[in-house]
N, C-alpha and C positions, 0 to 999 in steps of 0.2 A: 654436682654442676649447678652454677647459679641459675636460676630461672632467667635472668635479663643476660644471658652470656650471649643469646644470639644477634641481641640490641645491641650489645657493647660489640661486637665483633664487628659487624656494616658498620658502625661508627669509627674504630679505628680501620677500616678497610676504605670507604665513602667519604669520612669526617664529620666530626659533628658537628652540630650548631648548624647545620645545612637547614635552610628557607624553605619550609614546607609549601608545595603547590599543592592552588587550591582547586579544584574540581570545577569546569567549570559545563554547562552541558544540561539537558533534562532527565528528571526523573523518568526513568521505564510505567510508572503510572500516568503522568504525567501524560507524555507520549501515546500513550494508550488510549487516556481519553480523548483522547486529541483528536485522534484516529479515527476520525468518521467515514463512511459513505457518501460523497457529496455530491448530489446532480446537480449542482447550478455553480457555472463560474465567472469569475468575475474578465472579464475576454481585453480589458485595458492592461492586463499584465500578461504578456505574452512570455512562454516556457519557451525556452532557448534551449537546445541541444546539450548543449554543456551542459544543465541544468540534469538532463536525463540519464545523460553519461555519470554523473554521478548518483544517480538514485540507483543504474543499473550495476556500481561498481559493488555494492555493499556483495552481491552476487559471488564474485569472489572469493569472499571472506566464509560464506556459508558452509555448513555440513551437506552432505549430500548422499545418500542411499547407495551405499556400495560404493561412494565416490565416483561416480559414470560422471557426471557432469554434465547433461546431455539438453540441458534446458540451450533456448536461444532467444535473444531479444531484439526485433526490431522496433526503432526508437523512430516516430512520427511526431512532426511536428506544422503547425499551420500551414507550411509553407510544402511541404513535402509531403503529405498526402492524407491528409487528416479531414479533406472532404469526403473521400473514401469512405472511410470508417464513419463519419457522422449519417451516412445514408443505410450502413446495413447495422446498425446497431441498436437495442432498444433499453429504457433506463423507465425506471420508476412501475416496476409491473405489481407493484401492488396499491397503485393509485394512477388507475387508466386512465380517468376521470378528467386527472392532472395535466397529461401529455407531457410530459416531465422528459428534456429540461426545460422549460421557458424560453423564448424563441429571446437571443441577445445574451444564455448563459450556458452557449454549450460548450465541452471541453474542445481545447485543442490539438492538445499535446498527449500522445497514447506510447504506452508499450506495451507489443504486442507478444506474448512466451509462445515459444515454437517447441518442439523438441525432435532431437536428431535420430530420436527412435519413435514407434509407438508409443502410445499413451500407456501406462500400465499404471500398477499402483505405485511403483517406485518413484515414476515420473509424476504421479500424483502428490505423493510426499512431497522431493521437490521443490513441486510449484507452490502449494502453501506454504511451505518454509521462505521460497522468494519472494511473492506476492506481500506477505505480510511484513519481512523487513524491509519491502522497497519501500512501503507504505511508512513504515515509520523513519526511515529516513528523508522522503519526501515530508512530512510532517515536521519534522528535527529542521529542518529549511526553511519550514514556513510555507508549504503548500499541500494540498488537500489530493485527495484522490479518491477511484471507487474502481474497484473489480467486474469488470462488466461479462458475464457469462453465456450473454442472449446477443448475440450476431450471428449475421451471413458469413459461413466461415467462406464457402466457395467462392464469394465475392469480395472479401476482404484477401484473401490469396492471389486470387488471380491481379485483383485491382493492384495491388503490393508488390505482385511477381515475388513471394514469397516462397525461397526451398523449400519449404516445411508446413507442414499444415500447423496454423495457428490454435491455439486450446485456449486461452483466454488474454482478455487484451486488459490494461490497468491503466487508465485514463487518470491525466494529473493537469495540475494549474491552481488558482488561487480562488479557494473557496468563496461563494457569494452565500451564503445559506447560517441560518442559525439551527445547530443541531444539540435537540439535549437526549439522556439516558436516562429512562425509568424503568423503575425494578415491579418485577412482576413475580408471580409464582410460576411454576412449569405448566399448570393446571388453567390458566391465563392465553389471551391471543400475544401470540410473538409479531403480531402485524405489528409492521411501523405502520406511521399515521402523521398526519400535518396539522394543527389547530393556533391560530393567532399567528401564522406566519413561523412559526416556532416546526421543525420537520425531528417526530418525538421516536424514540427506539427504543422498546422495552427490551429488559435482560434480564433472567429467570437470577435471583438470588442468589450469591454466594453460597450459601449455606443450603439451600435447595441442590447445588448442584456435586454435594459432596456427598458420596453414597455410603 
């Protein structure tokens, strides 16, 4: 059998000479770097609902631990409760100093992952699996986000009138912040840190972190 037999076959099946598409989209590196943490946003670009609906649709598409499917997202936005959450929420805990965001770049637009069961590790899996593509869909858009882990869960529920007890909430809008990545050893502080206005994140080596 020829090697190119299954070339020739889609060609007489498809036709040839057919107009290659070209890719069009970011690289997964790309994207990745992209992907910062960002406490300070920029508040003249206001996130629209729609906007959320689709970061939370990627959701769908995901693997899921035993397939439960059990995660749930409510989607806050300026207008709909998002003073809430900016009063029981805390950001920037390794620069107290800071009081981090700056008063005029706090987010607005939140989503908040519930789950229809207990927290366990399944639902733990999960959530890192959703948090991080929401994230980079968000990014693929053109807007920023950060994971925020430190809130009043009991006041954000009640305030929300939320079924489900909240487990982390993922705050989006359009970065104000210059963020860069420096490489460190494991042996090194992993504190991020701020200097010249520049907000820096060290990350343990490639090749450090291959065993």
């Amino acid at each position: 059998m020829a090697d190119n037999y299954l070339e020739k076959r889609y060609e007489e099946v498809f036709g040839a000479g057919r107009t290659k598409v070209k890719r069009i989209g970011h690289p997964l590196d790309d994207l990745l770097l992209r992907n910062r943490s960002c406490r300070g946003y920029n508040k003249a670009y206001v996130v629209k609902r729609q906007e959320l609906e689709r970061i939370v649709g990627v959701c769908s598409k995901l693997p899921s631990a035993r397939n439960q499917q059990v995660l749930r997202y409510k989607l806050v936005t300026r207008d709909t409760g998002a003073d809430i959450i900016l009063r029981n929420i805390k950001l920037g805990a390794a620069l107290p100093e800071l009081n981090l965001p700056f008063p005029g770049t706090e987010p607005e637009a939140f989503i908040i992952v519930c789950s229809t069961v207990p927290e366990n590790k399944m639902v733990d899996i999960d959530m890192g699996i959703a948090i991080q593509s929401m994230l980079l869909k968000a990014v693929e858009m053109g807007l920023n986000g950060i994971v925020i882990g430190a809130f009043n869960k009991q006041q954000v529920q009640a305030g929300l009138s939320l079924p489900y007890e909240p487990l982390i909430i993922v705050a989006i809008g359009k970065g104000a912040e210059r963020i860069a990545l420096t490489t460190i050893t494991p042996e090194q502080s992993h504190a991020y840190y701020r200097e010249g206005g520049v907000h820096y994140v060290p990350k343990v080596a490639t090749k450090d972190l291959i065993i």
